[in-house]
Every structure is written in C-alpha cells, then in structure tokens.
N, C-alpha and C positions, 0 to 999 in steps of 0.2 A: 730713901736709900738709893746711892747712884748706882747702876749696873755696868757703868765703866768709867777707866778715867783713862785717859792717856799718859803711858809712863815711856821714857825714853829707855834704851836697854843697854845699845850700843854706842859711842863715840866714831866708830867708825861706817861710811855711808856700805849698803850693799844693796848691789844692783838687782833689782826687779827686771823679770824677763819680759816678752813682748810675744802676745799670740798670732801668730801670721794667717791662721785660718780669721779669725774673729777682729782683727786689729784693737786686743786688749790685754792690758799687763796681768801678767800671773804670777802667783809668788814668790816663783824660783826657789820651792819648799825645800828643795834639798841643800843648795848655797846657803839660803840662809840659815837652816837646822845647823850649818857646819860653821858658819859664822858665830851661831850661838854657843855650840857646843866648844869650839875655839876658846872664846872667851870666859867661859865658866871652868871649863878643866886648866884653864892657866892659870886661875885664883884657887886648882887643888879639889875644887870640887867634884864630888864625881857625878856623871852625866850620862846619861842614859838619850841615846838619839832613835829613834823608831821610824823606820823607814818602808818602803812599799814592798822592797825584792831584794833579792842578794847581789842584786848590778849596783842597785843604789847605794848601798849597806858600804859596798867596793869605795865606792867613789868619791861618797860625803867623808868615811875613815880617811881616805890620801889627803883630800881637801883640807881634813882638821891637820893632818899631820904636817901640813905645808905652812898651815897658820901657826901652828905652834912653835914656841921657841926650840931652838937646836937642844939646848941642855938637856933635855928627857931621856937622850939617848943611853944615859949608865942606869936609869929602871930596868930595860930588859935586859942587857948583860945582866946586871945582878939577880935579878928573876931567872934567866937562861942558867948561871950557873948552882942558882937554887935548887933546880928543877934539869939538872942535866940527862938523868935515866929516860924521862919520860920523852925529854926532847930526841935523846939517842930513837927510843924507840918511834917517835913519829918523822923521823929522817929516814931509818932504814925502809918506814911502810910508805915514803913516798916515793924515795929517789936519791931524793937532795931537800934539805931543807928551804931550798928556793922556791919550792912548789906549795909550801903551807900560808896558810892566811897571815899566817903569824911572820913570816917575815919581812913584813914591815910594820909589827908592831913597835911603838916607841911607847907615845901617849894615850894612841887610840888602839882598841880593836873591834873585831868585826864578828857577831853572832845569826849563823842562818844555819839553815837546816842544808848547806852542802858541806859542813865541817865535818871531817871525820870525829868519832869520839874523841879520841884523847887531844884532838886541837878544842875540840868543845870546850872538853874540862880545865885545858890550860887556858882559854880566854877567859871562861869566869873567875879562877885564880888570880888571872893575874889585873883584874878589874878589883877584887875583894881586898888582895895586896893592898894596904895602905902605901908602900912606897910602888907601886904599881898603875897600869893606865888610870890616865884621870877621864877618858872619855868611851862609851863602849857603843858600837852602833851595829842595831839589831832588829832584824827583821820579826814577823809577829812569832816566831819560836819561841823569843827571852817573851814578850808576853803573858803566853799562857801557861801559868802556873810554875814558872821558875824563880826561887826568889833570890833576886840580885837586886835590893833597893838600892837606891843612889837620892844624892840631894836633891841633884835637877834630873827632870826628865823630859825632851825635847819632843814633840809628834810632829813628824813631816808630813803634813797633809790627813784632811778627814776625807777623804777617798782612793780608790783604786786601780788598778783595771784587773775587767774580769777578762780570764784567757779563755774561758766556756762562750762567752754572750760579744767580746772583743768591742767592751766600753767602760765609760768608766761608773761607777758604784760607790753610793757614801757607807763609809766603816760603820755597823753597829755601833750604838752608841755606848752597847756597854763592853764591844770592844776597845773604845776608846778610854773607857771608865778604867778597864782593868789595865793599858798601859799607863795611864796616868796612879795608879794606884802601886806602881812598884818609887814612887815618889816618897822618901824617905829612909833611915838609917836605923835597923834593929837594933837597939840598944844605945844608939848611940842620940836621935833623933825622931820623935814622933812624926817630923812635918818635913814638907820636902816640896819646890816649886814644880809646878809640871804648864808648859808652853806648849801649847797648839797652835800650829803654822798653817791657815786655813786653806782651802783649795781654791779659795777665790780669792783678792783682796780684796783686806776690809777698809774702805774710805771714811775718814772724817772728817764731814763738810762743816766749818764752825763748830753747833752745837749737835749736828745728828749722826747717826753711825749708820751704814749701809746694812742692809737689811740680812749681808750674810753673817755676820755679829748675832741677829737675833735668832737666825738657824738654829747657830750652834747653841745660843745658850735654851730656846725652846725645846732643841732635839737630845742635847746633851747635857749640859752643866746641871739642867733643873731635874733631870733625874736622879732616882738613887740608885745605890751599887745594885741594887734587884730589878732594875730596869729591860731584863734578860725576859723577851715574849718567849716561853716555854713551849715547843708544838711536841705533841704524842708521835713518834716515828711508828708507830704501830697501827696510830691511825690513816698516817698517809700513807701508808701500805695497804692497807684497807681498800683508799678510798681509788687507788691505782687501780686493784685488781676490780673492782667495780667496773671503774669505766671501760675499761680494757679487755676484759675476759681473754681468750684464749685467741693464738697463741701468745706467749709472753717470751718476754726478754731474756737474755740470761740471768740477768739480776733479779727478775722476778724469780726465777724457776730457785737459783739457789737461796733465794729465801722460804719459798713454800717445801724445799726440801727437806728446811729443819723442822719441818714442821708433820708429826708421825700420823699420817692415813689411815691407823686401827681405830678402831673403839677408844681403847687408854689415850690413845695419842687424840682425840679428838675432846674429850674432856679436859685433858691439859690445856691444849689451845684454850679449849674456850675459859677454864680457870684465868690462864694468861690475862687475856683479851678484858675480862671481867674488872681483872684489878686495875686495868692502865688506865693512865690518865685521860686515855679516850673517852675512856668507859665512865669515868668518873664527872665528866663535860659534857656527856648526853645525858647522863642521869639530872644534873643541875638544872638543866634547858629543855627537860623532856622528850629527850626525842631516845631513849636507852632502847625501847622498841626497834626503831631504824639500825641501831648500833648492832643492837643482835641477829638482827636480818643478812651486813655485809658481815660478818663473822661466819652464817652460815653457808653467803656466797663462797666466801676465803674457802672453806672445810668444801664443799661442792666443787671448785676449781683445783684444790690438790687433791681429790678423790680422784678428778677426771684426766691427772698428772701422769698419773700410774699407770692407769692404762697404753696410755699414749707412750710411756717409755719403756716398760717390759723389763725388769732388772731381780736378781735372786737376793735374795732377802739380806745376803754380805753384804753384795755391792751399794744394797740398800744404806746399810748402815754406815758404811766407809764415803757413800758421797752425804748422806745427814750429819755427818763427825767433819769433813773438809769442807761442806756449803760448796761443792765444785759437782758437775752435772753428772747423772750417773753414764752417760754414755764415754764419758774419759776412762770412768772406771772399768768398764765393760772392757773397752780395746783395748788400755794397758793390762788388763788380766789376761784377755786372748794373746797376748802380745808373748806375756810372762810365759803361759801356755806351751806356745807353740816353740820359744826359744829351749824349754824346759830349767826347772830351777835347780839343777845341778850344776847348769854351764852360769847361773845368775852367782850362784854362791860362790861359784871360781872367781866372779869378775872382781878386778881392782874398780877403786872407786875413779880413775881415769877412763878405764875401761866403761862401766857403768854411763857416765856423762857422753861419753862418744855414742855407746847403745841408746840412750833415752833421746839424745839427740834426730839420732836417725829414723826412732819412730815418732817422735814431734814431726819432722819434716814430711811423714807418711801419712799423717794424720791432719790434713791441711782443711779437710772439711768438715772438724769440728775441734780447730784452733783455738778459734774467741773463745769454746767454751774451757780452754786449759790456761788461756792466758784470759778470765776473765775481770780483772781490775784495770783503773781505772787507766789509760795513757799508757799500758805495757805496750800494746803493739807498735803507737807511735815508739817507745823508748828502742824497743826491739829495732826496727826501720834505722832511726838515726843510726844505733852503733854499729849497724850492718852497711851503715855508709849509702845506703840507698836516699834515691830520691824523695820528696812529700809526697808527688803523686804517684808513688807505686802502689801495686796490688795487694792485695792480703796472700797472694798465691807467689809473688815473687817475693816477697819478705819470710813468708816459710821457709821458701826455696835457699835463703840466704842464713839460713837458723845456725848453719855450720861457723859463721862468724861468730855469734855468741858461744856456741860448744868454744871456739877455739880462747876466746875472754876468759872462759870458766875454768878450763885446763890450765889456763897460766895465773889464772887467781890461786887455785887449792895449792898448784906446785910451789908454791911462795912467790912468784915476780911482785915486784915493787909494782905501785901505779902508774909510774915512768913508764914500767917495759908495758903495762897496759895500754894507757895512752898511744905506746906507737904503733901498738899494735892494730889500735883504733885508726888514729892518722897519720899513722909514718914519721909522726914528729911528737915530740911533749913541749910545751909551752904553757904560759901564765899559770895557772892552777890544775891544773891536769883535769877539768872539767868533764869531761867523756868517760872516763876514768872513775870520777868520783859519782857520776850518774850514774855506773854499770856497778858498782861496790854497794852503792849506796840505797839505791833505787829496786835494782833488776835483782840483784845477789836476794836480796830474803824472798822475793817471789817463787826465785828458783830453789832455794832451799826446802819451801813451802813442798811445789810441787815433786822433787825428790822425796822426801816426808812418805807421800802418795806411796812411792815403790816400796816403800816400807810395811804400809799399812796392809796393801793389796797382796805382798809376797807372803806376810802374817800370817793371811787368810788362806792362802792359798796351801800354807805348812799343815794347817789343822785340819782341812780339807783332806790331805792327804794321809795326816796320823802320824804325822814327824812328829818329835820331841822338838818341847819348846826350846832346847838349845840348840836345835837345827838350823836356827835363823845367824846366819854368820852377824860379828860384828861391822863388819863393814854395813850389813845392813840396819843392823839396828842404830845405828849412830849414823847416817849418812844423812841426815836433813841438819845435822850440827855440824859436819864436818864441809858440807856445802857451804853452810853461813856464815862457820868460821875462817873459811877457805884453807881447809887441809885436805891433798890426800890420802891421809895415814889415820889410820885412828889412835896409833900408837902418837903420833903429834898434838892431835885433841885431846888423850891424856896430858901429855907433857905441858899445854896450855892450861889445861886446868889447874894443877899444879902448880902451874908458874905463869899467875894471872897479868903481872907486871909487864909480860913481855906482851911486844905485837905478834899479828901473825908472820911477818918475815922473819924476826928477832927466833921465834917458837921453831919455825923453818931452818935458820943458819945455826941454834945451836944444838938442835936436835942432829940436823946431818953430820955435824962436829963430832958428833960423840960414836956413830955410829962404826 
C-alpha cells in the first residue's frame, strides 16, 4: 500500500516564501491556505480555513476575497436584508457598520474569539446559508467543539507561536485531528477532504519524500481520534506544592483556598484526591502510598495557610466561593465599614464604579491579588495607554482610565465612542475597544459580584432584613457585564433579548 502519491490540486502556480534567517523556502501556509480555499468555495464548496491568530484569519479572508470572482456580492445583501434586526442591532453596538468583521464579508468570513456575539452568530449563519459564504476562515475557536462542518477543510500550518515561551510549537495532534474532523456535511455528506499545509516543505526527490511527510503521518495521521495524553490537574497541583512549599503564588493560594482546613473539609479533600485520575495511576504503578503522602503534604500546607492569613470565618467562606485571596476580602469589608452601608445603598451604580475604583487605586499592594488572571494587568497597562515597561505602582495609579471605559460602557456608548476614548481615534476594528468589552468587562463584573457578596454579609452581621440589600446591589455584577447603569434597563433586556445593549439604552431612554 503506497503512503503517498503526488496529486496536482491547482492549475494555477503560487509562490513559496523564502527564509532569510536560514536561506530556505517555507510554505507560505497562509497564501497558500487562501489559494486553496479560493479555489474550492468557487466550485460552491464550503471550506473551512484554520488559521494561527485573528491577524491571520484577517488576511487569508481578504486574500480569498481578492481571488474570488466579483459576482458573490448579492449573498450578502440578500443575507443582510434577511437578517436586518440583527445587523441594525450590531450597527448601533459598534458605531457604524464599518467597524464589524462583517463588512467585507462577500464569499468569505472570519471566525475568532475578537467577534462580538451577535457578529459570532451572524458568521456562522451565514457560512450555514446554502446561498451564503462559500469560505470561512477561523482561528482554533470554530475548532473546539463548534459544529460548522464543511466539505473541505484547509489547516495552515502544524505549528504556532507560543506568546508565554516566544517560539514556535507543533499543534497536538489531536488538535489537529479534531479541526480535521469538522470535514464533512450533517446530513447531507458523511465525508469531507481536509488538507494540511505543513510548516515545513515537503520535497519530492523522484521516488522519496522528505522526512517532514513522515512526521506528520508518524505524529498525526496514524493516530486515532483518542490520541488526547490525559494528565490529572490535581495531580500537578500536588506535585507543585511539593516542590514548592511555602510561600506560594497567588494561584496556588486560590486553589488551596477551596480547599476547607476543618476536619469535614479534610476528608472531602482527601475523598476528592482518592477518586482522581491521579490516584487511580499510582494505584496501577504502585506507588498510591507516595500519592497519599503529597495529599497529606497539600492538607499540612493549607492548614499552615490559615494561620498565616488571619480571616473570620465570612470572609473565610466569601474568598473559598470567589477562589480570590481572603485579604481583598478583608479590606473591601473594612472599606464597606468605614464608608458605612447606608451611604453604600444610596450609591448609583456610576457612583459605585467611581467608589470601587478609588479603593483599587488604594489598594496597590495587594493588586495582583484582585486582578489575579491571567494578562489582566498587561490588559489593564495597554488601555490605560501606558508603556510595556511601567510599574505595577503606576498602572494602578492609572486605574482611573479604566473607571472612565466602564462609566461609558454601562451608560450605553457605542465601541466607537470607547475606542476614542481609548485612542482619540476609531479605526479598522475598533480593537481596544473590543479587548476592554470583551476581555476586561467580565473580570470586572466578576469582581463587582465581590461588593455584593461582602455587603450580604455584612447586612446579616448587622440583623437587617434580607430585603435591606438594595437592587442595585444585588444585580450589580449583571448589570456590569451587561453594561447598564440601571437595573430597570437589565430588566428591560431581559425582556427584550433581541436588542443590544445600546438598542436596550436608546429605547429605554425613549420611553422615559
């Protein structure tokens, strides 16, 4: 049986790039991906292109649309006037329709994790559209676990670059498996071609193939879809606080925080611990004795937690419920305290973000631990316009930028008026814009949430009736997310799902 044969695909020649570090040709994965995708969505087929990033995603989409013939153009009018609500409502939430991925969609479009929802749903749409794009090009979002099958499916490139380690890294293979695996049409087609664009070229001298051919089919073809190495997350948590011991990270700390320091809560653990896969991998290999050893280290080092942080048994439970360290809880409660929760329940939810604002900015030497995921602070940095090499002390200091993003997110402004707000300008995609909506908004919703939980506590503490808790507070990590400042608005979205939040904004004020 042969392992390969050489099949011709294209009529048309297309150029291979050239390495200037190495003086050797590389495949010019994304030219060609759009070369390919070109030619298959012009025979109607639908084509799926998988790409590294949302830059790429951008570029090979224009690329196909440059290749394609002009006629495609009455698809999206007639889709656009299929679908005119939805388009009204993602006009109002940008700007102008100039700013959405979507306009230039014709034949192709473009799927990544910077689309707002509702351009999400309208590109799948209008990919599914049989009189709809014949090409969709998508970053690993469409991937995992979205099903959009297509006839053909394009992969540009079996690697990456990591932005952690700043090289490049070949794709799992059974991430490769599973974009190859949206190859095909539900009902319509069992089978479906799927092309892999290598990261090397592959040469054919006469009769032999170069050896990056047998990579892929040793690393990848010859597996099967279960080719997925499974590692316990609970054992390498384990094996962290092992080597590690104290002190630990923040991400160690909010892990061992869910984790309860009594008696009951030390049982649970170790039930946990018993059933996982970990456990289940030392039992096979003999070694379950060692397993229960770093289990009893884990329960030793959150025992020795406690001590060290000093917290009453609320606070306890309000940072084990948010995985966030209990000393944020601590100084937003003194915080709540000392402003008293009389002048809290007066505040409008603008008011509120101005206050919570200003004790973030007070609260500079134990930041990380309020902003602790992954790239917040860089995200924070950027849209406060600061340099890379600032401080953690002058990126607090600039926190007031973001407060002022937030105030103009809930009040309704478009992403436009955010954007300038950001850079004095809106241009291409309103990028800044859709990182602070997209990105930063549910973190900060997350930790508003926080003022909620803490002022709760603070009600029953005092013997207030549980409808003491004003609405604004109880709904305020929704009306953050959603970006309203009204809760009477977050009603009216509820209600009235159809609209955006600007649309929720302009006909609510209408009525008033």
């Amino acid at each position: 049986m042969r392992d390969y044969s050489l099949v011709k695909m294209l009529d048309l020649p297309v150029n291979l790039t050239a390495s200037n570090a190495y003086w050797s040709l590389t495949p010019n994965r994304n030219a060609v991906a759009a070369a390919l995708g070109a030619h298959y969505g012009g025979q109607k087929l639908k084509t799926l292109i998988f790409v590294a990033n949302p830059r790429n995603a951008i570029a090979t989409a224009k690329n196909i649309e440059n290749k394609m013939s002009s006629n495609s153009t009455g698809r999206f009018r007639r889709f656009h006037d299929k679908h005119k609500d939805e388009f009204l409502a993602l006009e109002n939430e940008l700007g102008s329709i100039k700013y959405s991925y979507l306009s230039m969609a014709n034949s192709t479009v473009v799927h990544h994790g910077n689309l707002l929802s509702i351009e999400r749903a309208l590109s799948e749409q209008y990919f599914k559209d049989p009189d709809g794009a014949s090409a969709l090009v998508a970053t690993a979002t469409l991937a995992q676990g979205i099903n959009l099958p297509a006839e053909i499916v394009i992969i540009a490139g079996d690697d990456r670059f990591n932005t952690e380690t700043n090289e490049l890294e070949s794709v799992d293979p059974h991430e490769l498996l599973n974009a190859a695996g949206r190859a095909g049409r539900a009902g319509q087609s069992s089978q479906g071609a799927v092309i892999i664009i290598p990261s090397r070229v592959v040469s054919i001298d006469g009769k032999s193939i170069s050896s990056k051919w047998w990579e892929l089919k040793d690393q990848v073809f010859s597996k099967s879809d279960q080719c997925l190495v499974v590692n316990d997350p609970l054992e390498v948590f384990l094996d962290d606080i092992q080597s590690e011991g104290l002190p630990l990270d923040s991400k160690k700390i909010n892990m061992l925080l869910r984790i309860r320091s009594n008696q009951a809560g030390k049982g649970e653990t170790e039930k946990i611990f018993s059933n996982s896969l970990g456990s289940f991998r030392a039992s096979k290999h003999g070694k379950i004795s060692l397993f229960r050893e770093k289990v009893e280290t884990l329960l030793s080092v959150r025992e020795k937690l406690d001590g060290q942080l000093g917290h009453s048994s609320w606070q306890y439970e309000i940072s084990l419920k948010a995985g966030i360290h209990p000393l944020v809880i601590i100084g937003l409660s003194d915080a709540i305290n000392k402003m008293g929760l009389s002048k809290l329940f007066s505040m409008s939810i603008a008011e509120i973000i101005t206050w919570y604002s200003s004790w973030i900015r007070s609260s500079g030497a134990y930041v990380e631990k309020i902003f602790n995921r992954p790239n917040t602070i860089e995200i924070i940095r950027r849209l406060s316009g600061l340099p890379k090499e600032s401080s953690l002390k002058e990126i607090v200091n600039n926190f007031v930028r973001i407060e002022g993003l937030l105030l103009s997110y809930v009040r309704g402004d478009s992403l436009e008026a955010i954007e300038i707000r950001i850079n004095k300008e809106a241009k291409g995609y309103l990028q800044d814009a859709r990182v602070f909506v997209l990105k930063l908004v549910p973190e900060l919703s997350f930790l508003f949430g926080i003022i909620s939980l803490v002022t709760k506590q603070l009600v029953d503490i005092e013997g207030l009736p549980n409808d003491a808790l004003p609405a604004t507070l109880r709904f305020l990590s929704s009306c953050i997310k959603e970006g309203f400042d009204n809760v009477e608005i977050l009603s009216f979205k509820i209600k009235n799902p159809r609209f955006s939040r600007v649309q929720c904004h302009l006909l609510f004020n209408s009525t008033i």
